[in-house]
C-alpha positions as CSV (number, residue, x, y, z in Angstrom):
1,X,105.7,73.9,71.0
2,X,103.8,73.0,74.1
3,X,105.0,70.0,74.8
4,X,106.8,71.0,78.7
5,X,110.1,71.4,77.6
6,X,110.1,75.4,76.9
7,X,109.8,77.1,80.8
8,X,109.3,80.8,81.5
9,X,110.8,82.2,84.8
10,X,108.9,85.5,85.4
11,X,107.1,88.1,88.2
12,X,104.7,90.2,88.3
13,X,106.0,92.1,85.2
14,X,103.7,89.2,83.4
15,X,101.0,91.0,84.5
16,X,102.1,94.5,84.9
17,X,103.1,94.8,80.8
18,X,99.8,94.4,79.9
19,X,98.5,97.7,80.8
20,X,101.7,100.1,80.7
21,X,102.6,98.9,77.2
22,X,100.7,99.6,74.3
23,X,101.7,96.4,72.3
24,X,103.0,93.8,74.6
25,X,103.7,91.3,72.3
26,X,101.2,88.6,74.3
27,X,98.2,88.0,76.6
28,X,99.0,87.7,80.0
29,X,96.1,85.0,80.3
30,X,95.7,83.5,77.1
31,X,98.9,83.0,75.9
32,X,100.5,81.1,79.2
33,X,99.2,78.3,81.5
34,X,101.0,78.6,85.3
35,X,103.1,75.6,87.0
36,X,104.3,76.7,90.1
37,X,105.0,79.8,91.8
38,X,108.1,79.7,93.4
39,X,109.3,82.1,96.2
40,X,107.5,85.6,97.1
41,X,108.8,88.7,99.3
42,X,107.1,91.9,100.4
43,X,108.3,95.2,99.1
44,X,109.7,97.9,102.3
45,X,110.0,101.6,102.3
46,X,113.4,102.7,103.2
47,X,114.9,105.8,104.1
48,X,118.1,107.4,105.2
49,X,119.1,105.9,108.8
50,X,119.1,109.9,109.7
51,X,115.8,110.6,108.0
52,X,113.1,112.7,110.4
53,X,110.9,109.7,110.0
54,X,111.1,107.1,111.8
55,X,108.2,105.2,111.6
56,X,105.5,105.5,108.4
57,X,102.8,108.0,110.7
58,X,105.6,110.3,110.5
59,X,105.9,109.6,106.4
60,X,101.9,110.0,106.2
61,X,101.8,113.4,108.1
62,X,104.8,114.5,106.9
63,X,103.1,113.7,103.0
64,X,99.7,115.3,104.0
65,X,101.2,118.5,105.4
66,X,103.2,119.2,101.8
67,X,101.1,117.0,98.7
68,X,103.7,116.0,96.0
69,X,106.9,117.4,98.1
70,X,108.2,114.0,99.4
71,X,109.9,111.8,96.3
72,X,109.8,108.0,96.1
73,X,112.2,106.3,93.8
74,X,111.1,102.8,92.5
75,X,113.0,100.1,90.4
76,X,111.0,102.3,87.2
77,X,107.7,102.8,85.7
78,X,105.6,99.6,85.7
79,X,108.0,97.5,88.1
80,X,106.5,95.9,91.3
81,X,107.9,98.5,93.4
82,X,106.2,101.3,91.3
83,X,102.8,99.4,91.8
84,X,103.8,98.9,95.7
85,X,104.1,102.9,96.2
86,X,101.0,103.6,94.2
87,X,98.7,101.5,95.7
88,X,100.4,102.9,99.5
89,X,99.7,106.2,98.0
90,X,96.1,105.1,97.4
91,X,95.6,103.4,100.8
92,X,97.0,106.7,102.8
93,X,95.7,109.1,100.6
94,X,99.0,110.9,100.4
95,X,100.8,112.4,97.0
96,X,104.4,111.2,96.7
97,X,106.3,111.9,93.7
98,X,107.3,108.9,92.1
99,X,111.4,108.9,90.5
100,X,111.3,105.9,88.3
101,X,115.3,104.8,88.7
102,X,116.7,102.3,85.4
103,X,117.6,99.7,88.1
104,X,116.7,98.7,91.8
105,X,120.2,99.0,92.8
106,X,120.4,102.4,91.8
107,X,117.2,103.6,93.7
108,X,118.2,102.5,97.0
109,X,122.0,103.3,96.5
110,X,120.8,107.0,96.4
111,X,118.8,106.6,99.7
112,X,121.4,104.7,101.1
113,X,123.4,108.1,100.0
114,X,121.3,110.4,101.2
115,X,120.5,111.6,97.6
116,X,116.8,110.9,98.1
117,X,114.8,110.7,100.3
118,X,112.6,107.6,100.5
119,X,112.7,104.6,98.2
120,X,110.1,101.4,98.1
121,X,112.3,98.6,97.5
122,X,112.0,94.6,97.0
123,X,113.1,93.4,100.4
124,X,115.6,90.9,98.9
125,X,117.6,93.6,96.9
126,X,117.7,95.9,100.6
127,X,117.9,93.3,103.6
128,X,121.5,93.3,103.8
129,X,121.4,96.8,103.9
130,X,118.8,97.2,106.5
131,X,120.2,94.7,108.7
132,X,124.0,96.9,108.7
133,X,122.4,99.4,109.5
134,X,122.8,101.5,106.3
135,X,118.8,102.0,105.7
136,X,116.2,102.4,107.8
137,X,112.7,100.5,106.9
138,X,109.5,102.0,107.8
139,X,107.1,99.6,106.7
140,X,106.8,96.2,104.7
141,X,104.1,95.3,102.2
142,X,103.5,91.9,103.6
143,X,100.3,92.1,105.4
144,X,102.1,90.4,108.5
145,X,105.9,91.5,109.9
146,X,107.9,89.5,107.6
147,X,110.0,86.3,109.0
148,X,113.6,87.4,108.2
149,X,113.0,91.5,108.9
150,X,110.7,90.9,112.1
151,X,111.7,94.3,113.8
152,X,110.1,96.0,111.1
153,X,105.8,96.4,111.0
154,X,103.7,95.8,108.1
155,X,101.7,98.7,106.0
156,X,98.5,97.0,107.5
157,X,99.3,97.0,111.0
158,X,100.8,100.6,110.7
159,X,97.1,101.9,110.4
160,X,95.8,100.4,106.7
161,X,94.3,96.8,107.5
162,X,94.1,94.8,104.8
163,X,97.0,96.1,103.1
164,X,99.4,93.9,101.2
165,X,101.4,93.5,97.8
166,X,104.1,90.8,97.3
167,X,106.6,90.3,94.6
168,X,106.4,86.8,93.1
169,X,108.9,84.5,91.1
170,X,107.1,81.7,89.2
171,X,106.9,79.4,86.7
172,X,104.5,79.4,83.4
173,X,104.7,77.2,79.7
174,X,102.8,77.6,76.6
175,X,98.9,77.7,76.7
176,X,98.3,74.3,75.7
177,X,100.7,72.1,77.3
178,X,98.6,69.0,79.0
179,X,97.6,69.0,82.6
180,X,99.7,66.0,83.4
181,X,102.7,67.5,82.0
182,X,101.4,70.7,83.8
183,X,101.1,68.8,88.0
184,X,104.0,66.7,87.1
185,X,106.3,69.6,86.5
186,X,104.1,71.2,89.4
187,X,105.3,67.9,91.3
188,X,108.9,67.8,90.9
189,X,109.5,72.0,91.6
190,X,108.1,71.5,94.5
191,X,109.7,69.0,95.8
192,X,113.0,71.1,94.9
193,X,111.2,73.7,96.8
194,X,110.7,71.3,99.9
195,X,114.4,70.9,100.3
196,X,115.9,72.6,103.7
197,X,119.0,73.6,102.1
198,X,117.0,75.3,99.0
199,X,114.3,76.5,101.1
200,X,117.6,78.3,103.8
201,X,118.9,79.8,101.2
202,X,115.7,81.5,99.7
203,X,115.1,82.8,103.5
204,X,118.4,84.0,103.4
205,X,117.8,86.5,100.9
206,X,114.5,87.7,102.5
207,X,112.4,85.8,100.5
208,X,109.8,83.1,100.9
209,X,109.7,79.8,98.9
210,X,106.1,79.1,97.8
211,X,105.4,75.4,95.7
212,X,101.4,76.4,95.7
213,X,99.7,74.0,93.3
214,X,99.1,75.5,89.4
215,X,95.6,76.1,89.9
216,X,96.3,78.3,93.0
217,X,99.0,80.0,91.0
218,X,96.5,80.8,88.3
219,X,94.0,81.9,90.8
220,X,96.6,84.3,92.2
221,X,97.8,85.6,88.6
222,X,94.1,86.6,87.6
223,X,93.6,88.4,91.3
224,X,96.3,90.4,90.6
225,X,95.9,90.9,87.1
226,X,92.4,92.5,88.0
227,X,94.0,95.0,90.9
228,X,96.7,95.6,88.7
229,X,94.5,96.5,85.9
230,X,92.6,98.7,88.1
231,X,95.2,100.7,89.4
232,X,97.0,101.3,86.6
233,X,93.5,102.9,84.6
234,X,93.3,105.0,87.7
235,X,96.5,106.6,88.2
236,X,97.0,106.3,84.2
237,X,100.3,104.3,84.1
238,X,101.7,104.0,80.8
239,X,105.3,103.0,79.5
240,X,104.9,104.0,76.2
């Protein structure tokens, strides 16, 4: 019932679903009204620490020099990370081949082995990695460096301005819950959010905590859902 008492935790798979799977089972914007958006994080390309490339212009020219060679493993088909290498694809013009792995783990675990060659990762799943030394990171997908990987440049400043695609964590309830239940939920989340200790240990992982107001979430969801829409008619992304 909508009454606030039934919450959905969820990312940008909300959106993504919609065009990769033939029956979803719901509308990503009828069938949910947004609360809160809670943290966000960038994506990064990683690669072997002994890799040839150490910064993304050596990725790009290495890409344009042999189309379709280089391989990119991804959380799977449809995740955030898939959606993160497609649309850097788009924006260097370069052909990767995209390995959909059946986890996140196991995509970076074979970079991290040396069994492939480049992965685009969520930053939160990889920083530990990064940071010891066992993966290198090329770029982030944060239009700016990113707080807790600061070393490391951003997509956009590596050459494609305006570049940027973040992984989100958020809140949504029934269509039809009233808007008081809606901001006072909104309210009290936030304040969690506002917390030092909470918001130290959401930075420690890599990400960012957010607390944007629900109409900014919903502004946010419907950008995305028209980019992601987009992309995924062009490059013909489909689950099933």
């Amino acid at each position: 019932a909508p009454d606030g008492y039934t919450l959905m935790e969820t990312t940008n798979s909300h959106n993504i679903n919609q065009f990769i799977y033939r029956n979803p089972g719901y509308d990503a914007k009828k069938d949910f009204a947004p609360v809160v958006q809670l943290t966000e994080a960038p994506s990064v390309l990683i690669t072997h620490p002994r890799s040839p490339w150490r910064t993304l212009k050596d990725l790009v020219n290495a890409a344009s020099a042999e189309p379709g060679k280089i391989v990119y493993g991804s959380a799977g088909n449809g995740s955030p990370t898939n959606i993160a290498g497609e649309m850097f694809k788009t924006a260097a013009g370069i052909d990767l081949t995209h390995l959909p792995y059946k986890s996140a783990a196991q995509a970076f675990q074979d970079v991290m082995g040396a069994q492939s060659p480049l992965a685009m990762s969520a930053l939160p799943s990889v920083m530990p990695h990064i940071q010891s030394g066992l993966l290198r990171a090329l770029a982030v997908t944060s239009e700016k460096r990113w707080p807790t990987l600061p070393e490391v440049p951003s997509v956009a400043e590596s050459g494609y301005p305006g570049f940027s695609h973040m992984t989100w964590i958020g809140i949504l309830v029934p269509a039809g819950v009233p808007p008081d239940i809606i901001a006072k939920l909104n309210r009290e989340i936030a304040a969690v959010l506002s917390n030092p200790e909470v918001r130290s240990r959401i930075n420690a992982i890599g990400a960012e905590p957010v607390g944007r107001s629900a109409p900014d979430f919903d502004a946010m969801l419907k950008a995305e859902y028209e980019i992601t829409g987009a992309l995924a008619a062009r490059i013909g992304l489909k689950v099933d």
